[in-house]
C-alpha positions as CSV (number, residue, x, y, z in Angstrom):
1,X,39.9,-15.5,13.1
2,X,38.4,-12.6,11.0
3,X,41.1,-10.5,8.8
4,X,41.2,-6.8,9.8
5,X,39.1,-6.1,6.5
6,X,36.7,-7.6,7.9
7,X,36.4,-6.2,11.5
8,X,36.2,-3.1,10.1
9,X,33.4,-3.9,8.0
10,X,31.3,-5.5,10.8
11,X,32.3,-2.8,13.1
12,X,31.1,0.2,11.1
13,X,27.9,-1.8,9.5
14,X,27.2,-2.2,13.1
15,X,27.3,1.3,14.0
16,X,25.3,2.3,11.0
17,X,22.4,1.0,12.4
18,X,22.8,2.0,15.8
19,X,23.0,5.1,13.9
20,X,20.2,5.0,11.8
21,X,18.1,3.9,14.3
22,X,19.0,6.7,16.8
23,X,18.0,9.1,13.3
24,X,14.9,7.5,13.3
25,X,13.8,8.6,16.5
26,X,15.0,11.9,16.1
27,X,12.9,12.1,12.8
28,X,9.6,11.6,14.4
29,X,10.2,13.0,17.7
30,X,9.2,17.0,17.0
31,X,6.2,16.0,14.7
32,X,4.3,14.1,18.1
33,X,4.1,17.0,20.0
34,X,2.0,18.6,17.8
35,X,-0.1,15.6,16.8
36,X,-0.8,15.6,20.9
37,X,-1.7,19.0,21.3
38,X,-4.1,18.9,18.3
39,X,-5.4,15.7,20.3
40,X,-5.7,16.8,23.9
41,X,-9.0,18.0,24.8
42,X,-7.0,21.1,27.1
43,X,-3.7,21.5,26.9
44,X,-2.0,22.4,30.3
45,X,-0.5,20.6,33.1
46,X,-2.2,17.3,32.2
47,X,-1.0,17.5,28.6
48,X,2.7,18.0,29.1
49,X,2.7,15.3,31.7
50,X,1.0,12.8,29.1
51,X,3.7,14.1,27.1
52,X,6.6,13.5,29.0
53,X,5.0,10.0,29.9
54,X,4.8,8.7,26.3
55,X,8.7,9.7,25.6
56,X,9.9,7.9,29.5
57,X,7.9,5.0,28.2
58,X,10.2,3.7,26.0
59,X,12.5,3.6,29.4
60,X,10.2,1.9,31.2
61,X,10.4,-0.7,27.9
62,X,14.1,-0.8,28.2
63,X,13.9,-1.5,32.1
64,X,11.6,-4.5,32.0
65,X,13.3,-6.3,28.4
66,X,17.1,-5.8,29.9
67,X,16.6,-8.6,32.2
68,X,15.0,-11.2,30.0
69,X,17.5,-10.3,27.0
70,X,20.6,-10.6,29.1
71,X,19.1,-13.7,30.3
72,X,18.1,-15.4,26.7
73,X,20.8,-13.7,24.2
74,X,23.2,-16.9,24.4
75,X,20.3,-19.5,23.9
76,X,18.4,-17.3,20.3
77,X,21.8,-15.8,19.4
78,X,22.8,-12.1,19.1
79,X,22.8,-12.0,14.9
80,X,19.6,-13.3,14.9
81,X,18.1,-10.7,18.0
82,X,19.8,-7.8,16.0
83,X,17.8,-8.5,13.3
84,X,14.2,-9.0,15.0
85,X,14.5,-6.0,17.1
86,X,15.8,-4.1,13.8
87,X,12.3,-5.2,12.4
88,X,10.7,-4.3,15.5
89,X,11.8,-1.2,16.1
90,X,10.7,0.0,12.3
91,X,7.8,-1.5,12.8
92,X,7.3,0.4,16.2
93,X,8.4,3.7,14.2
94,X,6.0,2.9,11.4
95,X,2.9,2.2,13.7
96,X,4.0,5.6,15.7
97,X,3.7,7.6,12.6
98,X,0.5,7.0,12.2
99,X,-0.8,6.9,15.2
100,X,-2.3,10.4,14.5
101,X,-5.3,8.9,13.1
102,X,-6.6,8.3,16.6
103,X,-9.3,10.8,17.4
104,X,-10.0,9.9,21.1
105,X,-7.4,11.1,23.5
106,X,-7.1,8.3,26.0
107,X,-7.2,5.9,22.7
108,X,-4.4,8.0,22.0
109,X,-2.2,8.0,24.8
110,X,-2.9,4.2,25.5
111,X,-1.3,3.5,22.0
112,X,1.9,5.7,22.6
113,X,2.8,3.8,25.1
114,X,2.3,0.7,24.0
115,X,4.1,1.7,20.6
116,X,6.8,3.1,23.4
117,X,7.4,0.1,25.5
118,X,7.5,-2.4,22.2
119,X,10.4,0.3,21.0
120,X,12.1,0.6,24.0
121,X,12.3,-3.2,24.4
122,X,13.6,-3.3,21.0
123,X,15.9,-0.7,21.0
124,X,18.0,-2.1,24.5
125,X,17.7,-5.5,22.6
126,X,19.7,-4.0,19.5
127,X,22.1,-2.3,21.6
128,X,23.2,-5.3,23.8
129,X,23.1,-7.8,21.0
130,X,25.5,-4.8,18.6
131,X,27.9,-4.6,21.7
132,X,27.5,-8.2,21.7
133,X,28.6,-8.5,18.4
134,X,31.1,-6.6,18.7
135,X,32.7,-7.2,21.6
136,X,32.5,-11.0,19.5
137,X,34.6,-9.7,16.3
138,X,36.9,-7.8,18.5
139,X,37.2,-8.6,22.2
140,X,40.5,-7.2,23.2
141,X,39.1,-3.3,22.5
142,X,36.1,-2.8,25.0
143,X,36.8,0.7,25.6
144,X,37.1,1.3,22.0
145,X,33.6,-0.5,21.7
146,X,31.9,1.5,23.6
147,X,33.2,5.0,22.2
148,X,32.5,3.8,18.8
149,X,28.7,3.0,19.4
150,X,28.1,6.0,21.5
151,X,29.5,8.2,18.9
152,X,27.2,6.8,16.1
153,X,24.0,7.5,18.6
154,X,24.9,10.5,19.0
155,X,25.6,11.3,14.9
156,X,22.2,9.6,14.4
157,X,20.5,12.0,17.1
158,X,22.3,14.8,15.0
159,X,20.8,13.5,12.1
């Protein structure tokens, strides 16, 4: 059995980077807007539903990966799929940064999404393998759990 010390440790390093990852977003998000408008050959209708698209996408992401994780997380482990989707999802951020380099619209859009749909299968594979862990080091608080991780997404978002 862990001591207290420990639980506590695990606990809050946990929701640091469900927190920092949540900041991340948030740090990017009202710099692609621009990046898109400078991009789209009209802005209008067409251009705010591209938009919108490239931000749901990362839902779509998190739709299709929930299955397979919840399926394969006991067989590759949930320390080991914390960190890979960690790495993933600053990679995705990295990559999404720069993906203001691309001149041609539809070039454009097509990598948002994909950028989108790799994060968004990265990000619901770090949240159930940290509520995973969790629920591991301390399995008799799940309410507790669950307040604790939505209040660090929300401090990162704030961020």
């Amino acid at each position: 059995p862990m001591s207290k010390r420990r639980r506590m440790l695990v606990t809050v390093g946990l929701g640091v980077v469900i927190g920092s990852m949540a900041a991340s977003v948030s740090l990017l998000g009202p710099f692609f807007f621009t990046d898109a408008l400078y991009k789209h050959p009209a802005p209008g209708l067409t251009y705010h539903a591209s938009v919108g698209l490239v931000y749901s996408s990362e839902k779509f992401g998190e739709i299709a990966a929930a299955p397979f994780v919840s399926r394969d997380m006991p067989n590759i482990g949930s320390k080991y799929l914390v960190m890979l989707s960690s790495a993933t999802i600053g990679g995705s951020l990295l990559v999404f940064a720069f993906v203001d380099d691309v001149s041609n619209w539809k070039d454009f859009l097509g990598l948002c999404y994909a950028i989108r749909i790799v994060h968004g299968a990265a990000s619901i594979t770090n949240s159930l393998s940290v509520m995973t862990l969790l629920t591991e080091v301390d399995p008799n608080r799940p309410g507790f759990i669950s307040a604790f991780l939505l209040a660090f997404t929300g401090l990162g978002h704030g961020a």
